[in-house]
C-alpha positions in Angstrom: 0.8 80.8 97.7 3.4 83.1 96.1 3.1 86.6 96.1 2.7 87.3 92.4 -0.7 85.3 92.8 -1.8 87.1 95.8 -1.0 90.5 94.4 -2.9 89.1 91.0 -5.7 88.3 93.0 -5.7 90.5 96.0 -6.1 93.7 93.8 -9.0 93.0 91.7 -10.4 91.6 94.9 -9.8 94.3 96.8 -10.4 97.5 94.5 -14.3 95.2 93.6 -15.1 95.3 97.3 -13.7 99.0 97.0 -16.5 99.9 94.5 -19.0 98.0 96.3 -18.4 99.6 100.0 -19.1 103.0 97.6 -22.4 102.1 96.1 -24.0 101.4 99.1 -23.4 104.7 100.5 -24.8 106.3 97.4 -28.6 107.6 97.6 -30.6 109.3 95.3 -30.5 112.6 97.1 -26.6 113.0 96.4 -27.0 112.8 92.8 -30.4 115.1 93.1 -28.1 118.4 94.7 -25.5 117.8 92.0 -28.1 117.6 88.7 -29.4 121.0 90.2 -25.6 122.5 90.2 -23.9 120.9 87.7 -20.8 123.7 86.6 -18.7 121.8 89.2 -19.6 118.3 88.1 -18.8 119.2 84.6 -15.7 121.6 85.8 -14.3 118.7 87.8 -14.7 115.7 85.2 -13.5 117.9 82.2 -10.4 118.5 84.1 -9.6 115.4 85.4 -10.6 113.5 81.9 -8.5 116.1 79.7 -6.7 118.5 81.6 -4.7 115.5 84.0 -3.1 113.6 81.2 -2.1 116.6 79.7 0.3 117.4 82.7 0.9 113.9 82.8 2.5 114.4 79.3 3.9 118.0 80.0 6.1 116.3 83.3 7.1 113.6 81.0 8.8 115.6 78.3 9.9 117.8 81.4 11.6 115.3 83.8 12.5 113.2 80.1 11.0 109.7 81.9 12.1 106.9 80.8 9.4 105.1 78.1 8.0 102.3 80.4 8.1 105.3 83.1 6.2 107.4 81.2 3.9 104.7 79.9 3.3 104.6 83.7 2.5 107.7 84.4 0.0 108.1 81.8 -2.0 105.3 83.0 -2.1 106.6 86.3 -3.4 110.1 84.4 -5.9 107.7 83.1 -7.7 106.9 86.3 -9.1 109.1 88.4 -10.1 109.8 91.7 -11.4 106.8 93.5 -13.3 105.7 97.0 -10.2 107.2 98.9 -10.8 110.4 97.4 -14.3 110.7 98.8 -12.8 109.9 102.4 -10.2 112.7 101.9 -13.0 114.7 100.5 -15.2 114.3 104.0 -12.1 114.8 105.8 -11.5 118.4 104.4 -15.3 119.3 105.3 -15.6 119.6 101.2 -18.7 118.2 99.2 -19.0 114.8 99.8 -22.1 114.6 97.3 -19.8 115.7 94.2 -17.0 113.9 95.2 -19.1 110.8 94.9 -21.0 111.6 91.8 -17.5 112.5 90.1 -16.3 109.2 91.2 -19.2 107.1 90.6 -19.0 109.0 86.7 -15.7 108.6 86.3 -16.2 104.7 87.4 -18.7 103.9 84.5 -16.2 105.9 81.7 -12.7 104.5 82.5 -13.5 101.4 81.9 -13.6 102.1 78.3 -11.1 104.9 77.8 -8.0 103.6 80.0 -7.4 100.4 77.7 -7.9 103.0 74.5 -5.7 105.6 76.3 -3.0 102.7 77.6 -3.0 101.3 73.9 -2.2 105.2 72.4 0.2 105.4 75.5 1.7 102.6 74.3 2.1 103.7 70.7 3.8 106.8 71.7 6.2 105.9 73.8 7.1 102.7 72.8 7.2 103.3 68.7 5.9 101.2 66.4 8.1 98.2 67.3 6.4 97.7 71.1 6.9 94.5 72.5 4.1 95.4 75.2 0.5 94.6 74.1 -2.5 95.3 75.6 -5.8 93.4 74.8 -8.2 96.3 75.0 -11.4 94.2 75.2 -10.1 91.8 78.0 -9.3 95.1 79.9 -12.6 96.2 79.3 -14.1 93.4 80.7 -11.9 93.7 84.0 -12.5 97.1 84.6 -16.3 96.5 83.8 -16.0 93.7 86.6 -14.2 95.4 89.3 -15.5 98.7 89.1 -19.1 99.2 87.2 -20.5 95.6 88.4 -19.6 96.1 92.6 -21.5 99.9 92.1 -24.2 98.6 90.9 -24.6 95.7 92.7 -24.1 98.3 95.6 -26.9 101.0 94.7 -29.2 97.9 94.6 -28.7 96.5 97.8 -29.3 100.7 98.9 -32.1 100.6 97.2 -33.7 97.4 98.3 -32.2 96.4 101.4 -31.5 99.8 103.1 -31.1 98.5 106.3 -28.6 95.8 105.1 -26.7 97.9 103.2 -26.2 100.5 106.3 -25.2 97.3 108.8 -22.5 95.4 106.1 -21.2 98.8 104.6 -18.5 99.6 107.1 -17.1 96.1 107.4 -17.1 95.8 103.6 -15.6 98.9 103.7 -12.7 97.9 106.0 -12.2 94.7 105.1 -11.2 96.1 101.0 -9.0 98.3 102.6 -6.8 96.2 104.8 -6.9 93.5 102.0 -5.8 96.5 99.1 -2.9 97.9 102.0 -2.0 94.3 102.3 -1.6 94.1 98.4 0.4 97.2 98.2 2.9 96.3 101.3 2.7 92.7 99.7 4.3 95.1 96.7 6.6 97.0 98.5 8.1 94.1 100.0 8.7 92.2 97.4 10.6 95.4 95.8 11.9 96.6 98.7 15.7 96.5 98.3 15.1 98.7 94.9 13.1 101.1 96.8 15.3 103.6 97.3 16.4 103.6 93.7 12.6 103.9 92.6 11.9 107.2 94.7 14.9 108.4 93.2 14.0 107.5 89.4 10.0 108.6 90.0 9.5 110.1 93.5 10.1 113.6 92.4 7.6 113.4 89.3 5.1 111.8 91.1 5.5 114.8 94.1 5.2 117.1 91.3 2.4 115.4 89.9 0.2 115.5 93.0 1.4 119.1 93.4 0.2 120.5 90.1 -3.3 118.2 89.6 -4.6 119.7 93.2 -3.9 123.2 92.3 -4.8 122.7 88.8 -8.4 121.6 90.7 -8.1 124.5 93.3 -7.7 127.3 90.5 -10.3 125.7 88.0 -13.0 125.8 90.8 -12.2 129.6 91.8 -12.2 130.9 88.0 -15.5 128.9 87.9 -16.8 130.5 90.7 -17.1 127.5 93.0 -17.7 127.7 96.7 -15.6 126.6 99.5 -16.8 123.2 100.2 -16.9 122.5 96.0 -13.4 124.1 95.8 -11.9 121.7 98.2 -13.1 118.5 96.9 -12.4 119.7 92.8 -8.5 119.8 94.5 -8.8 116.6 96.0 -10.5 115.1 93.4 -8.6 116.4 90.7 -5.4 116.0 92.4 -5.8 112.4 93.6 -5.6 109.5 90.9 -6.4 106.3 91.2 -3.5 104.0 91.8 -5.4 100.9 92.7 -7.1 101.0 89.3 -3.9 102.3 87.6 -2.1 99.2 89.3 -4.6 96.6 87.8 -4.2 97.8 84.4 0.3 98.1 84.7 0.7 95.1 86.6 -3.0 92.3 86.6 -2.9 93.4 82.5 0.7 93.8 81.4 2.1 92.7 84.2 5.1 95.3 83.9 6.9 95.8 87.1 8.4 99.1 85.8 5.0 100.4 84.6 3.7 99.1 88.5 6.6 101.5 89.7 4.7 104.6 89.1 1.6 103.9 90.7 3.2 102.6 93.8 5.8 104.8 95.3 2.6 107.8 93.8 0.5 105.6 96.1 2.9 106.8 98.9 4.0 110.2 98.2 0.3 111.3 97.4 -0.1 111.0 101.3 1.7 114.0 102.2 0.4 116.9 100.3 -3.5 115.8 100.8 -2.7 115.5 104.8 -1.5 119.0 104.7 -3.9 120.1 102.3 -6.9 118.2 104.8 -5.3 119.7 107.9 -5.3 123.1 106.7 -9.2 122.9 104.9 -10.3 121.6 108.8 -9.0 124.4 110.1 -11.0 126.5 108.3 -14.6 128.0 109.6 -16.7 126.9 106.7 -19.9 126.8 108.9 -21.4 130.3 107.4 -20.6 129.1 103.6 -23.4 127.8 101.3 -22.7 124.2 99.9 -23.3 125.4 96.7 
């Protein structure tokens, strides 16, 4: 098998079973304590909706990216958050209840904005003579698949099959994410002798990218009046994109190995500012602050 297929059909695979491992850990309870505080819901998709692409767009014009660079970029400002957020979000003792529901929400919307937002993307920084087309409704129907079909499919099993869903969860859960590193090294290999060159062209925006998004997260939860626990996972999940998702749509759609760029060597720097940011929030005596 060569490793274009795999990577074609690893990714999909792996970011369905993703999406599935996260709907069977959602109950009905997590959703209940976030519809009964809902400024942080709304803070936290509002800002990772509107306010991300934006300094996607700012760091463009700032760092003057190259147009299939840039195209990049804004896809990966397209999709947020993600089942790796939640983990990161447990990690930092934050509130593991909103960073699901924003996931979960932000799972059921992308679908349908990313292919709009990729095809204005496109427009904009490729003119009116692109080469690159998207088909919007065949994106659509990928996303729909990989991401809104597994979470349901999920929340049904927890519904029905409790029991079932608590026993198969964790090897779901492990088996999507050694088949999605697999895809990525599978990626990293392949390109491996332009690394170098590809942190030099987009390692620095992408630092600064993860940078600004978690703070951008961190100050909108304290002028909001967030607690602790909220204000940690709005950084985490504002900060963190989805490079799995962002990696289906540059390289399973338009199959752009520039555009692919982005999302991969963000996938790797991310790692280093949410580790520090996770260390330091454990280290912190949250025990005598409300949840909410």
């Amino acid at each position: 098998m060569e490793l274009d297929h795999f990577i074609q059909v690893g990714l999909p695979v792996s970011l369905a079973l993703i999406m599935l491992s996260m709907g069977m850990l959602l109950r009905l309870d997590d959703f209940k304590k976030v519809a009964h505080h809902p400024k942080a819901l709304l803070l936290g998709l509002s800002a990772q909706m509107l306010l991300v692409p934006l300094v996607a767009l700012l760091l463009i014009a700032l760092f003057k990216l190259p147009p299939l660079f840039a195209v990049g970029l804004l896809i990966l400002s397209f999709s947020p958050g993600g089942a790796t957020s939640n983990l990161f979000s447990y990690l930092a003792k934050g509130d593991v209840a909103l960073s699901i529901a924003l996931t979960t929400i932000a799972s059921f919307i992308t679908p349908f904005t990313i292919p709009l937002l990729t095809e204005l993307a496109l427009q904009l920084q490729l003119g009116e003579n692109k080469e690159i087309i998207i088909p919007v409704a065949l994106t659509m129907k990928r996303l729909f698949v990989v991401t809104i079909i597994p979470v349901i499919i999920g929340m049904s099993l927890r519904l029905l099959k409790p029991v079932v869903a608590d026993y198969i969860q964790p090897w779901i859960h492990r088996i999507s994410i050694l088949l999605f590193i697999t895809v990525i090294a599978t990626i990293i290999i392949q390109q491996w002798s332009h690394m170098p060159t590809f942190l030099g062209q987009v390692g620095i925006v992408t630092f600064v990218m993860i940078i600004v998004t978690m703070s951008l997260g961190y100050f909108i939860a304290r002028l909001g009046g967030l607690g602790a626990q909220q204000t940690k996972t709005l950084s985490i999940e504002v900060g963190m994109q989805n490079g799995g998702i962002a990696l289906l749509v540059t390289q399973g759609v338009l199959q752009n190995p520039t555009m692919s760029i982005v999302p991969v060597i963000y996938g790797l720097i991310m790692l280093i500012p949410v580790l520090i940011f996770v260390g330091i929030s454990r280290r912190e005596n949250t025990a005598k602050l409300p949840l909410y």
